[in-house]
C-alpha positions in Angstrom: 0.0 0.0 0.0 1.5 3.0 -0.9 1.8 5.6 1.9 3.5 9.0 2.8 4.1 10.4 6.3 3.0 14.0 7.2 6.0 15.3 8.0 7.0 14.7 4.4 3.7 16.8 2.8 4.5 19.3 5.3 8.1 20.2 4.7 8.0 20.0 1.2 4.0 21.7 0.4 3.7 24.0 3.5 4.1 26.7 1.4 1.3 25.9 -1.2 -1.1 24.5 1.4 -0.1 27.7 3.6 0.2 25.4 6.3 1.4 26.0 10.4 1.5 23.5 13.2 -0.2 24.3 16.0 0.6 21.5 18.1 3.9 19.4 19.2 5.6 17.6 16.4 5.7 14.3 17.5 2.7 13.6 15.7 4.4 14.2 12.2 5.8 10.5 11.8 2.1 9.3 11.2 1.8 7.8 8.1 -1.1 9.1 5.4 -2.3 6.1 3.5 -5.2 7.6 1.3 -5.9 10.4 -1.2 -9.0 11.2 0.0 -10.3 13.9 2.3 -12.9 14.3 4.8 -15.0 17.2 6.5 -15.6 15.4 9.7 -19.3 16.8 10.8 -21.0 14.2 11.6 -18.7 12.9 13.3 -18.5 15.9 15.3 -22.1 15.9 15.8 -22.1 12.0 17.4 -22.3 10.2 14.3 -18.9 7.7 14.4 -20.3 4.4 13.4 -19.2 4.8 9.3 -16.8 7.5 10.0 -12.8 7.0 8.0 -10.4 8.2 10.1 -7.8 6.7 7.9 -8.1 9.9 5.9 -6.9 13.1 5.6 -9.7 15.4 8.3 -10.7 19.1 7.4 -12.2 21.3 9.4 -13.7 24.3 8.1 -15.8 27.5 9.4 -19.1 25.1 10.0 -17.1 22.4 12.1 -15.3 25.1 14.2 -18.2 27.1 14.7 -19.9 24.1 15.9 -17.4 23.3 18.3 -17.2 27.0 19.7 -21.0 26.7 20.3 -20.7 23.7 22.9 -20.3 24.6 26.2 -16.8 23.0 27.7 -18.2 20.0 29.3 -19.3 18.8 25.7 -16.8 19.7 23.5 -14.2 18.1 26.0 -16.6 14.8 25.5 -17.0 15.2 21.9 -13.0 15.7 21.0 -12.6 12.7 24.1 -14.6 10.8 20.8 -13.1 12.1 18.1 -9.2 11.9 18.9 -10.9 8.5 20.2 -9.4 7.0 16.3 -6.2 7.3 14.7 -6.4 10.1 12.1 -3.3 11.1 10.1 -3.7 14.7 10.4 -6.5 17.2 10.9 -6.1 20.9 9.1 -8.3 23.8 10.2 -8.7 26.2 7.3 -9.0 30.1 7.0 -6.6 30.8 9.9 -9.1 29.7 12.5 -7.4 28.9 15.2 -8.8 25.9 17.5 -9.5 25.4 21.2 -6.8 24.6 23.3 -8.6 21.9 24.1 -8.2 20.5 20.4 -4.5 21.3 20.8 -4.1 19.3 23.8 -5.9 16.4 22.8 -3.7 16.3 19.9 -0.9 16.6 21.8 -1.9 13.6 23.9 -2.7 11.5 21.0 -0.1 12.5 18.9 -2.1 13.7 16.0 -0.4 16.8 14.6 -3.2 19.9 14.1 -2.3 22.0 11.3 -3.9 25.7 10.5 -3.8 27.0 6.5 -4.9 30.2 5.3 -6.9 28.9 2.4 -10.2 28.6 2.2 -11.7 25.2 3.0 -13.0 24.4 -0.9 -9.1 25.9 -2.0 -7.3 23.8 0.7 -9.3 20.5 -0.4 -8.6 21.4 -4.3 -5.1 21.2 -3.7 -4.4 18.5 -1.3 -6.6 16.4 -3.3 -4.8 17.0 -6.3 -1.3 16.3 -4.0 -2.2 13.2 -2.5 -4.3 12.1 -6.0 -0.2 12.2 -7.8 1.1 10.7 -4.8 -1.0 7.8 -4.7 -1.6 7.3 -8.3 -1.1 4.3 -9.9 2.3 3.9 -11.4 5.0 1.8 -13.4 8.1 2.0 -15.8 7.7 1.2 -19.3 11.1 0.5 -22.1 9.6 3.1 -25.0 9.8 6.7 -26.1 7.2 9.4 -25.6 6.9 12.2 -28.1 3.8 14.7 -28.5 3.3 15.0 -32.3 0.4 17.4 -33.0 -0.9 17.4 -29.6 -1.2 13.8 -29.2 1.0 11.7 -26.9 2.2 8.4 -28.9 4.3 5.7 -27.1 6.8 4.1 -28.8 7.4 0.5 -28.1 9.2 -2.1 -30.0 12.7 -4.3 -29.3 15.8 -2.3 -29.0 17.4 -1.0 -32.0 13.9 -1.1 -33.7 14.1 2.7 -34.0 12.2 4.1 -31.7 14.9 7.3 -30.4 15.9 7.6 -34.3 12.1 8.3 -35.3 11.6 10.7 -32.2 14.6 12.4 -33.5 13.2 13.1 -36.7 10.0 13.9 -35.2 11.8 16.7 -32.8 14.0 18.0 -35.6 10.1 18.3 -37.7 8.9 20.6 -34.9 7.1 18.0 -32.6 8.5 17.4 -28.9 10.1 15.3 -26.9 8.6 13.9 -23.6 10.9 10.7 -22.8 12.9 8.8 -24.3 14.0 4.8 -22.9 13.2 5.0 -19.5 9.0 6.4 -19.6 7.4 6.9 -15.9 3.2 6.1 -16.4 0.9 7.6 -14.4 -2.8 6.8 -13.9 -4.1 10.2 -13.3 -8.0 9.0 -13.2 -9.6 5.8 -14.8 -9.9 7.1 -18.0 -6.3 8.7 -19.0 -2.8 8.0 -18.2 0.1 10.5 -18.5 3.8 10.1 -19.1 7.4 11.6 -17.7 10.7 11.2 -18.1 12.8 10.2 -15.6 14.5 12.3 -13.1 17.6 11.0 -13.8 17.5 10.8 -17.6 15.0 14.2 -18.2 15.0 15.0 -21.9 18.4 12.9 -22.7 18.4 10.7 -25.3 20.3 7.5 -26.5 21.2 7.3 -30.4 23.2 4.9 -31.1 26.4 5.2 -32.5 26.0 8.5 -31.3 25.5 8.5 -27.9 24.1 10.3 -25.2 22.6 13.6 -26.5 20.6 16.6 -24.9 17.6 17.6 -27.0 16.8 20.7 -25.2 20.2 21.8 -25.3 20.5 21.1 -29.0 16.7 21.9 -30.2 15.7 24.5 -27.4 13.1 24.6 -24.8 10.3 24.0 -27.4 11.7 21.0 -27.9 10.2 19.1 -25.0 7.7 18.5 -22.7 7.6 17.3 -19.2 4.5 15.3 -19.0 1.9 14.2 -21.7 -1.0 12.4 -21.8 0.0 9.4 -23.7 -3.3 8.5 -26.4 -1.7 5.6 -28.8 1.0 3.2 -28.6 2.7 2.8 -31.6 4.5 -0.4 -31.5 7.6 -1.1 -34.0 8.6 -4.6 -35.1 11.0 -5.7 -37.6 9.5 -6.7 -40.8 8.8 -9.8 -41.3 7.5 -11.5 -44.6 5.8 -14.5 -43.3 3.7 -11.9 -40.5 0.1 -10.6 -42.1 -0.1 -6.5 -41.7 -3.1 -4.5 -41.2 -4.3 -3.3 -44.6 -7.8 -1.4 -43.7 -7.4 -0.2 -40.2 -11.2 -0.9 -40.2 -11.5 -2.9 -36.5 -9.5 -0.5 -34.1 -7.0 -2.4 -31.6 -6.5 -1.5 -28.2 -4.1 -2.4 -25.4 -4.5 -1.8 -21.7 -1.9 -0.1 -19.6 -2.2 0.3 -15.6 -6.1 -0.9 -16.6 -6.6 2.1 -19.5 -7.4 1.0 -22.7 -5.8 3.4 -25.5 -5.5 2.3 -29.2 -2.3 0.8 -30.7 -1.3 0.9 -33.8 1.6 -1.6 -35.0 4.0 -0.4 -37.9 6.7 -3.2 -39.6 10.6 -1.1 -40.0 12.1 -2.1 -43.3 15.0 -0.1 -44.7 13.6 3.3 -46.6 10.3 3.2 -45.0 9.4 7.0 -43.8 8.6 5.8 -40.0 7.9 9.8 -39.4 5.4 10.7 -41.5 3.7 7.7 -40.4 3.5 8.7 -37.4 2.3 12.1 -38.1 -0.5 10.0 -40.0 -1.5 8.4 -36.9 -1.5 11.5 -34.8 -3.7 13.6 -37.4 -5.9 10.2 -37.6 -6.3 9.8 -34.4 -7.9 13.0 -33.7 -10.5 12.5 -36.3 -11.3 9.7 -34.6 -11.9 11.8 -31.5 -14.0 14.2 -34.2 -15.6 11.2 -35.0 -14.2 10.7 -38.7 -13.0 7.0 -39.1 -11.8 7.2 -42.4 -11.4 3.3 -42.8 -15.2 2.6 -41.9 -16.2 5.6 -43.8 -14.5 3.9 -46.7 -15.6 0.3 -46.3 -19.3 2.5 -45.8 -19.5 4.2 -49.2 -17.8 0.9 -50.8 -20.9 -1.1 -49.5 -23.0 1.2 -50.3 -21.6 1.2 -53.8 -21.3 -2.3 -54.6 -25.0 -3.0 -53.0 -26.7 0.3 -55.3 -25.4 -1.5 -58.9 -26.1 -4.9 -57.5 -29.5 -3.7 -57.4 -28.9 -1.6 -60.7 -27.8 -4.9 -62.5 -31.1 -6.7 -61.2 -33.9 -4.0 -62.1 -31.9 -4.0 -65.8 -32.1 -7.9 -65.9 -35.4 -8.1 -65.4 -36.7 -5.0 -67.9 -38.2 -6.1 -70.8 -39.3 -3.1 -72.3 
């Protein structure tokens, strides 16, 4: 199960959550083990018999006005309840600052009680966002990334198929680099994944008999990309005579990676075949598939259409007499 301590969001986000510990810090070794978030009223209000104290707790003006309206005798019963269960964290937005009786609770839990500045919907916007990347779904894939007209296409294939000599071409065309050989995926939601290079290779890339090159040092900064969305996996194999192609692109084929499904497309490499144009083919096809053009159907369409108009053509003529 992925996980991330406190003190790690702390020191290295305080700034963009505007965060500030109220309470000791012995607290800050607790381990956060979910992205999600939750405003903890009912609980507050008596209500703890479905309440996830695994996650991240937020407080805003409602639950801190609440808790101000109880005289002591309550709230010191209904904190006794609440710092009853081992939360990660609790942040109290807008500035507000708690009762001391909040604090000392904390204290003798050893839950850490943070205060931000932001406003409660801000503060959940970007922690959720925070702890969505940390806990995302993630692997490392043997390809090259390159965003060619705005789509993302993965290159796959054996090594020495080609794939850093076409995203080569395809940089020195105008398109851009994301990665190249070692490709970090992201699941950012179920529906789209995202890729990065990484952090120890950034935009370097391996051509062989070449070496190690820079691309943004020898194309400039418009040259790359951090991150992209990767939308088609284009996979190179070596030609081989005895394999059937693709001809009419008519059924589309897909392949799942970290459970999204995104199209691939596999291209044969034979000497003096013109890999980059192909694969500015695919891109532009690709979004008028997302148009909803599908040029191969549209075809295979009118042909039917066609063949089926002077089939019935040649029967009404067979059978006219006059």
């Amino acid at each position: 199960m992925s996980e991330i301590t406190v003190e790690t969001v702390f020191r290295e986000r305080k700034d963009y959550l505007m965060l500030a510990l109220l309470n000791s810090a012995e607290g800050l070794r607790r381990k956060i083990q979910s992205a999600e978030i939750h405003r903890p009223g009912l609980a507050l209000g008596g209500f703890l018999e479905r309440f996830p104290s695994q996650r991240t707790q937020v407080l805003g003006e409602t639950e801190m006005a609440f808790l101000s309206s109880m005289p002591r005798e309550r709230l010191i019963e209904t904190l006794e309840k609440f710092f009853g269960f081992s939360m990660p964290w609790i942040i109290i937005t807008k500035g507000i600052i708690p009762p001391q009786e909040m604090l000392a609770m904390g204290d003798r839990k050893k839950i850490p009680v943070f205060s931000s500045r932001l406003s409660t919907t801000e503060l959940i916007s970007r922690l959720s966002n925070l702890l969505d990347n940390r806990f995302a779904p993630t692997i490392t894939v043997h390809g090259t990334l390159v965003d060619v007209y705005g789509v993302g296409l993965l290159y796959t294939g054996k090594a020495g198929v080609g794939k850093s000599e076409c995203a080569l071409d395809l940089v020195e065309r105008g398109h851009r680099l994301v990665a190249d050989d070692v490709i970090k995926i992201t699941r950012k939601s179920a529906s789209f994944i995202v890729g990065t290079s990484s952090e120890l290779l950034g935009q370097h890339m391996e051509v062989r008999g070449i070496g190690i090159i820079d691309i943004e040092a020898l194309f400039g900064i418009r040259a790359i990309r951090l991150q992209k969305r990767i939308e088609v996996e284009v996979r190179l194999t070596f030609w081989d005579d005895t394999v059937q192609y693709e001809r009419l692109g008519i059924e589309d084929k897909y392949t799942t990676i970290l459970g999204v499904e995104i199209p691939i497309v596999s291209i044969p490499v034979s000497p003096g075949k013109n890999i980059t144009v192909i694969s500015e083919v695919i891109a532009m096809n690709h979004m008028l598939k997302v148009y909803g053009e599908h040029s191969a159907q549209d075809f295979s369409r009118r042909l039917t259409e066609r063949l089926t108009r002077a089939n019935t053509a040649k029967d009404y003529l067979e059978s006219d007499f006059e």
